[in-house]
LUMSE-796886 format. One record per residue: x negated, y negated, z of N, C-alpha, C, O, CB in turn; residue in three letters. Coordinates in nm, 2 decimals, decimal comma. Atoms other than C-alpha are relative to their C-alpha. Glycine has a CB too. Example, Ala and Ser with C-alpha at 12.3 -4.5 7.8 and 13.67 -1.06 7.14 Angstrom:
! LUMSE-796886
    n.c1    n.c2    n.c3   ca.c1   ca.c2   ca.c3    c.c1    c.c2    c.c3    o.c1    o.c2    o.c3   cb.c1   cb.c2   cb.c3  residu
   -0,09    0,12    0,00   -1,23    0,45    0,78   -0,09   -0,12    0,00   -0,19   -0,12    0,07    0,10    0,00    0,12     Ala
    0,09    0,11    0,00   -1,37    0,11    0,71    0,08   -0,11    0,08    0,03   -0,22    0,09   -0,04   -0,05   -0,14     Ser
! end
This chain:
! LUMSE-796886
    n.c1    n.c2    n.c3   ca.c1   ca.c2   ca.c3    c.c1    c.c2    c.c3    o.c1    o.c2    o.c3   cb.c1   cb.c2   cb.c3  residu
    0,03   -0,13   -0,05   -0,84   -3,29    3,51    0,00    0,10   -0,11    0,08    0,09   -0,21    0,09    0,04    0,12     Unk
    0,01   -0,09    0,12   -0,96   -3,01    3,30    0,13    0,10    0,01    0,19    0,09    0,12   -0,14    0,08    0,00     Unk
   -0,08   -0,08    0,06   -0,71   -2,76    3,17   -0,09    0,15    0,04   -0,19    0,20   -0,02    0,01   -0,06   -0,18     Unk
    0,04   -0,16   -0,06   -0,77   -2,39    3,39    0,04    0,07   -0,11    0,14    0,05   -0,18    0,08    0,06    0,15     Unk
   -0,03   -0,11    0,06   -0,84   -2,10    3,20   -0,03    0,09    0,02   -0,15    0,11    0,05   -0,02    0,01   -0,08     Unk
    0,03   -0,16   -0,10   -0,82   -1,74    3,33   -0,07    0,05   -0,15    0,00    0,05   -0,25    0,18    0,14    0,09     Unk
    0,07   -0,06    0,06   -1,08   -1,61    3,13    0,01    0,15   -0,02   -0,03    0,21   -0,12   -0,10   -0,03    0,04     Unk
   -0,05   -0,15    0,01   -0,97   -1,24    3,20    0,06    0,03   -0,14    0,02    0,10   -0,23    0,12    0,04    0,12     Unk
   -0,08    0,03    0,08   -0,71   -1,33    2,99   -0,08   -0,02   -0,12   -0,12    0,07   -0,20    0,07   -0,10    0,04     Unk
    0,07    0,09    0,17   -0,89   -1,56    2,69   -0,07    0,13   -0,07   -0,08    0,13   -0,19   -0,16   -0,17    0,02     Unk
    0,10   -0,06    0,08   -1,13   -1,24    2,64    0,12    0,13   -0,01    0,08    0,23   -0,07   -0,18    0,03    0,09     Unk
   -0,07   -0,12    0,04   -0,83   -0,99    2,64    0,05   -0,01   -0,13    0,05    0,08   -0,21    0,11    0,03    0,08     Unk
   -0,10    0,11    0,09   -0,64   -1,22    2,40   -0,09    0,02   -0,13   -0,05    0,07   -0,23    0,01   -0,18    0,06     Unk
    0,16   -0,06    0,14   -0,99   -1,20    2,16    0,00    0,11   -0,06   -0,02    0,12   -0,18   -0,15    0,04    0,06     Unk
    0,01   -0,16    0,01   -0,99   -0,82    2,18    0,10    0,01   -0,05    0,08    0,06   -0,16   -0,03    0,10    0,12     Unk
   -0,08   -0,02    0,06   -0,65   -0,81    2,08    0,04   -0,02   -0,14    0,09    0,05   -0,21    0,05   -0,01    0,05     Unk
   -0,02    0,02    0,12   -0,66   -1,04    1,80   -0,14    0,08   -0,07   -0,09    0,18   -0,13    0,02   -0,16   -0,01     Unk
    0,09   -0,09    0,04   -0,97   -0,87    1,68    0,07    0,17   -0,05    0,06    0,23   -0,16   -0,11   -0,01    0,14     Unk
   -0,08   -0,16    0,07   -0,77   -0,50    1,68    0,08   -0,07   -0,08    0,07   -0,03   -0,20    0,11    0,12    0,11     Unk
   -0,13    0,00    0,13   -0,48   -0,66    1,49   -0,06   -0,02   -0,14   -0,03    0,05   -0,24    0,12   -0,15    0,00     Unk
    0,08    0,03    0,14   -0,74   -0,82    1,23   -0,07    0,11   -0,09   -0,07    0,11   -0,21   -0,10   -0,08    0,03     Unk
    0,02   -0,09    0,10   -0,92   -0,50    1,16    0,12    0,10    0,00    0,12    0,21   -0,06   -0,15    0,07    0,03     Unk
   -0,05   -0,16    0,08   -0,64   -0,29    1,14    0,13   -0,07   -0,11    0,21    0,00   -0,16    0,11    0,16    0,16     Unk
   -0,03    0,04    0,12   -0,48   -0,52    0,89   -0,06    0,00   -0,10    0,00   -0,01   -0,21    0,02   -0,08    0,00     Unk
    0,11   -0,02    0,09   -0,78   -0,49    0,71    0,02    0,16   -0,07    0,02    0,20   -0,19   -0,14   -0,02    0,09     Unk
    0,01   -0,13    0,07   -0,75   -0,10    0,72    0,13    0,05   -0,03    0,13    0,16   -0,09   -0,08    0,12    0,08     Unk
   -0,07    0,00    0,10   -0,43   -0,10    0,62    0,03   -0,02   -0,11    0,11    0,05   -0,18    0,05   -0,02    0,01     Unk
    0,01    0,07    0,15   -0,48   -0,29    0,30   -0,06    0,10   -0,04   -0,03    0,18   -0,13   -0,08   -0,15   -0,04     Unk
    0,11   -0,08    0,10   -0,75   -0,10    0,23   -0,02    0,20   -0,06   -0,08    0,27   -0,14   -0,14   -0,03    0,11     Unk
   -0,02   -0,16   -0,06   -0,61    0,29    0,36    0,15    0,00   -0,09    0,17    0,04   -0,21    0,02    0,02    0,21     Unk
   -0,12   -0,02   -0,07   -0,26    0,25    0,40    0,10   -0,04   -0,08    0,07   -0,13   -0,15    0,01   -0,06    0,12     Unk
   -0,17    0,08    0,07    0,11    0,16    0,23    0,10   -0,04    0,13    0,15    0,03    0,22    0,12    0,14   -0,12     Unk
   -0,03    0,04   -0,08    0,27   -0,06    0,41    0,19    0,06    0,06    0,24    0,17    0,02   -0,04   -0,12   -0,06     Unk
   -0,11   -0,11   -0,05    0,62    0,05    0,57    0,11   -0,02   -0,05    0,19    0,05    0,00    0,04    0,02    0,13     Unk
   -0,09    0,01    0,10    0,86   -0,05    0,34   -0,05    0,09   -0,16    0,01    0,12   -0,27    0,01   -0,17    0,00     Unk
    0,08   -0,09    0,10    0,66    0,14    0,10    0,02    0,15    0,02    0,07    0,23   -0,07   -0,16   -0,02    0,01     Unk
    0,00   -0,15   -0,05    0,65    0,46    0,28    0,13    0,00    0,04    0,15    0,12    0,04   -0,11    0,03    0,12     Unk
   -0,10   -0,08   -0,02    1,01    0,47    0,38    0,07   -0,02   -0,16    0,12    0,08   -0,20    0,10   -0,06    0,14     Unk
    0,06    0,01    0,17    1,01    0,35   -0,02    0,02    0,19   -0,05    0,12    0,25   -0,08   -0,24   -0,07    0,00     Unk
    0,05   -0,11    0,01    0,84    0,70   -0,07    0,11    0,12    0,09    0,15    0,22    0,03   -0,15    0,00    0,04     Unk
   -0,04   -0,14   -0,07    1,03    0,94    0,22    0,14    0,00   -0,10    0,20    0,10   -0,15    0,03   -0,01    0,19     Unk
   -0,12   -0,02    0,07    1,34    0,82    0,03    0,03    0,01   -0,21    0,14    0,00   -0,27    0,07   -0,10    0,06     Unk
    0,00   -0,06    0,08    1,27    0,92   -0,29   -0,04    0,15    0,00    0,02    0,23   -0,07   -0,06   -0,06   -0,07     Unk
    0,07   -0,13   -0,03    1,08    1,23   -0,19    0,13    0,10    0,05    0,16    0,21    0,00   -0,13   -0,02    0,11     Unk
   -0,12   -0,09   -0,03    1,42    1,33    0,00    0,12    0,02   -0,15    0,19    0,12   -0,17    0,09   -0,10    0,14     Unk
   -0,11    0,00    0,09    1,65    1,27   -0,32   -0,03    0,08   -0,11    0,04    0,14   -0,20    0,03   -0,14   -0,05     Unk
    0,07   -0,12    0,16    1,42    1,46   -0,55    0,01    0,15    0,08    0,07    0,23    0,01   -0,26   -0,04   -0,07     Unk
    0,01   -0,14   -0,07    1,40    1,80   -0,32    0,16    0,02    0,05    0,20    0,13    0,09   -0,13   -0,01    0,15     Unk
   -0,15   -0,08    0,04    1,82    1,77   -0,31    0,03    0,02   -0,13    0,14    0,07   -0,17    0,12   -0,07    0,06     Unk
   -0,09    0,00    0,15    1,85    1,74   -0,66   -0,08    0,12   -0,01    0,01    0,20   -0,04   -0,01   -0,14   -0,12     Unk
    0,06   -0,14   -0,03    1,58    2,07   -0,65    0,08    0,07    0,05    0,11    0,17   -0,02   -0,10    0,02    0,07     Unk
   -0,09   -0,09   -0,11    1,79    2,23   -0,42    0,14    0,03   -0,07    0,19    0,14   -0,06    0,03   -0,09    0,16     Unk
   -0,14   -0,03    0,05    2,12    2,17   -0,62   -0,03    0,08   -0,12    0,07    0,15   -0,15    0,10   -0,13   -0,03     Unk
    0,05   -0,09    0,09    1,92    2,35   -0,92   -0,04    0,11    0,02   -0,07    0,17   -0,08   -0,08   -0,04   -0,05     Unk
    0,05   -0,07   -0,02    1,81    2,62   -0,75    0,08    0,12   -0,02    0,18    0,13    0,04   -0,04   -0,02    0,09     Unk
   -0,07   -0,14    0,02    1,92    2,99   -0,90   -0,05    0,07    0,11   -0,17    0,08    0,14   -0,02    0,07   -0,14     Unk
    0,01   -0,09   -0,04    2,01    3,24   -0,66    0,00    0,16   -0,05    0,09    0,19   -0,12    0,04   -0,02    0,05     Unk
    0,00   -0,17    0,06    1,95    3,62   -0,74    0,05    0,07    0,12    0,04    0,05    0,24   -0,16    0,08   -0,06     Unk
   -0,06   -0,05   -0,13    2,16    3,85   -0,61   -0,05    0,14    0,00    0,03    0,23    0,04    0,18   -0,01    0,01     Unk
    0,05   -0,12    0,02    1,93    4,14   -0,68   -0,09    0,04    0,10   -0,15   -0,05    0,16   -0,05   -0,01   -0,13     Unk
    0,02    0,00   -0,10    1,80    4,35   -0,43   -0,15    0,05   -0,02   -0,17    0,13   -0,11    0,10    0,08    0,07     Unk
    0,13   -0,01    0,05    1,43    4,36   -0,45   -0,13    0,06    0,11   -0,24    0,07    0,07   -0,03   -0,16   -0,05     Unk
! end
C-alpha cells in the first residue's frame, strides 16, 4: 500500500522551504548575521560610554 500524502501539507512545506532559502540568500547578500550585529551593538555601546566619560561640562551660562 502506497504511503498517504496530505498534499495541503507537502505544498506548504515547499513554500516554506523556499522562504527560508531565499532569505538565506538575502541575508548573505544584505545582511550580518546575528552574532555579528550583537558583535557591533556591543562595541557601539562601549565606545559612546567611553565618550560620555570624556565629556566636558561647562558651567557657563550661555
Amino acid at each position: 500500500m502506497a504511503k498517504l500524502i496530505n498534499l495541503n501539507r507537502a505544498r506548504k512545506q515547499r513554500a516554506r522551504d523556499a522562504k527560508r532559502d531565499k532569505s538565506a540568500e538575502n541575508a548573505v547578500d544584505h545582511g550580518l548575521s546575528k552574532a555579528e550585529k550583537r558583535l557591533m551593538a556591543t562595541r557601539n555601546t562601549r565606545a559612546q560610554k567611553m565618550l560620555d566619560q570624556h565629556k566636558h561640562e561647562d558651567d557657563h551660562d550661555a
